[in-house]
N, C-alpha and C positions, 0 to 999 in steps of 0.2 A: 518437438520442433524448436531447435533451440537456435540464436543468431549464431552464424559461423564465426563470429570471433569472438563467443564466449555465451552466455544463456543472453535469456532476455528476463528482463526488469518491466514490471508495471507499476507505476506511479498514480496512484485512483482518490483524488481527492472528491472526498465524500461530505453531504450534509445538506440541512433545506434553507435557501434562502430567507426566505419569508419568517426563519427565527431568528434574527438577531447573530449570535456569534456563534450559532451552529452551521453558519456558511463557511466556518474558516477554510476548511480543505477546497471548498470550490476558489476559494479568493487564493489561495495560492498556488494550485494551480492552474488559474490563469496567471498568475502572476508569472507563471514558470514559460510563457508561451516563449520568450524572450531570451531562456536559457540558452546554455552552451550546455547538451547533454551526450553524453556516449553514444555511439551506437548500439543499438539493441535496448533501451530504454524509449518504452511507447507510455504516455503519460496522457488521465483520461480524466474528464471532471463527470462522473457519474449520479453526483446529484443527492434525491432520495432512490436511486435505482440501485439499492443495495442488492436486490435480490439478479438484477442484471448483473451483477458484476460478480455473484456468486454463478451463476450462469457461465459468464465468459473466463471464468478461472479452470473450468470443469476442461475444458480441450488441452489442458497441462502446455498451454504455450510458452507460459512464465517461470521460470525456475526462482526468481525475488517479489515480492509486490511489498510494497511500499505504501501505506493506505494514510489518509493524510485528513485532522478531523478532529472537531473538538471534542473533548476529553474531559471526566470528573477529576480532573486532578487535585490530591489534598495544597495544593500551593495555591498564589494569589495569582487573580485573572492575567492573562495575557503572557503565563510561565508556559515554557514550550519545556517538550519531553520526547524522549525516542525510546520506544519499547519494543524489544523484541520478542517475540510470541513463540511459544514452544508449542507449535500443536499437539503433537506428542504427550504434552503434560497434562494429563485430565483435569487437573485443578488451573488449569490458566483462566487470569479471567480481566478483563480491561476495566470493568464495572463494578461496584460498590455492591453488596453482596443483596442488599433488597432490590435491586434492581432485577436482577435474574431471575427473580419470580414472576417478571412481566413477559408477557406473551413474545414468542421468541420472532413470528414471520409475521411485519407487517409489510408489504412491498415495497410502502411508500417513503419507510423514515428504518430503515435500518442503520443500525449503529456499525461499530467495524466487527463486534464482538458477534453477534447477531449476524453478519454477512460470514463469517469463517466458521461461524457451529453450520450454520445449514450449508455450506462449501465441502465441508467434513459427512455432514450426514448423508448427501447425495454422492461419497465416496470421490471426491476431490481430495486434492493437498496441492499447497505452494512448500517448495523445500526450505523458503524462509520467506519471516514476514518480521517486516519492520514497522510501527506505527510512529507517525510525530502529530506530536497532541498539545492541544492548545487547552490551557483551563479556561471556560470562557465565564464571560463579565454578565450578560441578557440574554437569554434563553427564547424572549418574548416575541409574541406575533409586530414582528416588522421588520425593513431592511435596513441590512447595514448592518457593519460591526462599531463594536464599541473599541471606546479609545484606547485601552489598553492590548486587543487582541487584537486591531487593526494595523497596533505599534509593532506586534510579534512577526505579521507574513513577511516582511522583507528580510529576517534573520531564520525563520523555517524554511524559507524559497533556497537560502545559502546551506542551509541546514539536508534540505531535500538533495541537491545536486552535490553535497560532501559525500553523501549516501547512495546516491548513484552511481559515480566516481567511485567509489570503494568496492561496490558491490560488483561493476563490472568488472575491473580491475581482477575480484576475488572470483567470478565465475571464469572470465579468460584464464587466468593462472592453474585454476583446476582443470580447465579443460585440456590444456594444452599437451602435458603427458599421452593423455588416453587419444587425442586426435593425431598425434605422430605415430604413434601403434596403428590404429585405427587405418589410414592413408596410406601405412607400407603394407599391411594386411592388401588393402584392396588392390595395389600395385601389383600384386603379387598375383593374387590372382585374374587380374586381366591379361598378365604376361602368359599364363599358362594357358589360356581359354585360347 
């Protein structure tokens, strides 16, 4: 079920409030309410509802997701990053390697890594996935971001809609081939019915 003028894009900024700079994806996607986005990009702030959002991936509406969230990145707080995820690569991995050995399905606090193995294990896939990742500053039980990650969502909100912008751009450009085939196929056969 893809937007008629090209796929659709899900933008899912993820993370728990109540830690410090692991809100970042929720803060920027509010922050995105404001944007100027394509059509066919539906943008969602899901929270700790990782395992919803592996859920709502499973009906393949999406051909892009776009997941948006703080990240162990080896650089200093408030360094944003765009990754793109090769499902396909068995060795892909967002996470610092002890990390993986912590239990993979908690409802309430999954990571983006953790949201796309269980998406994959209940036999999902998104045809790409792009991550923009924030390295964050406090981790800790409380709200709000810290100074230098708070300094990051107005250059990842620019960052997100470059990516949207491209992405549609690149599903429309693909489709359009196979929809001209497609539209005379069916011309054709209405003519003859």
């Amino acid at each position: 079920m893809s937007d008629p003028d090209g796929g659709r894009i899900l933008v899912a900024g993820i993370g728990n409030i109540f830690l410090g700079d692991d809100a970042f994806g929720v803060e920027v996607v509010r922050s995105l309410r404001d944007a100027v986005l394509p059509p066919g990009v539906d943008v969602s702030d899901y929270g700790i509802r990782g395992m919803h959002l592996a859920y709502d991936l499973l009906d393949g509406r999406h051909d892009v997701l776009v997941l948006v969230d703080a990240l162990p990145l080896d650089e200093p707080p408030g360094t944003l990053a765009v990754i793109q995820v090769d499902l396909d690569d068995p060795g892909w991995t967002l996470r610092p390697a002890d990390v993986l050995e912590a239990p993979a399905a908690d409802a309430h606090g999954m990571d983006p890594e953790s949201v796309l193995r269980l998406l994959r294990s209940l036999g999902g896939t998104v045809d790409r996935v792009l991550v923009v990742g924030c390295r964050p500053a406090v981790l800790d039980e409380h709200m709000g971001l810290s100074a230098p990650v708070a300094a990051a969502v107005d250059e990842a909100v620019r960052m997100v809609v470059g990516i949207a912008q491209e992405e549609a751009a690149r599903l429309t450009a693909c489709r359009a081939p196979g929809e001209a085939a497609a539209s005379g196929s069916r011309e054709g056969v209405g003519a003859d019915a």
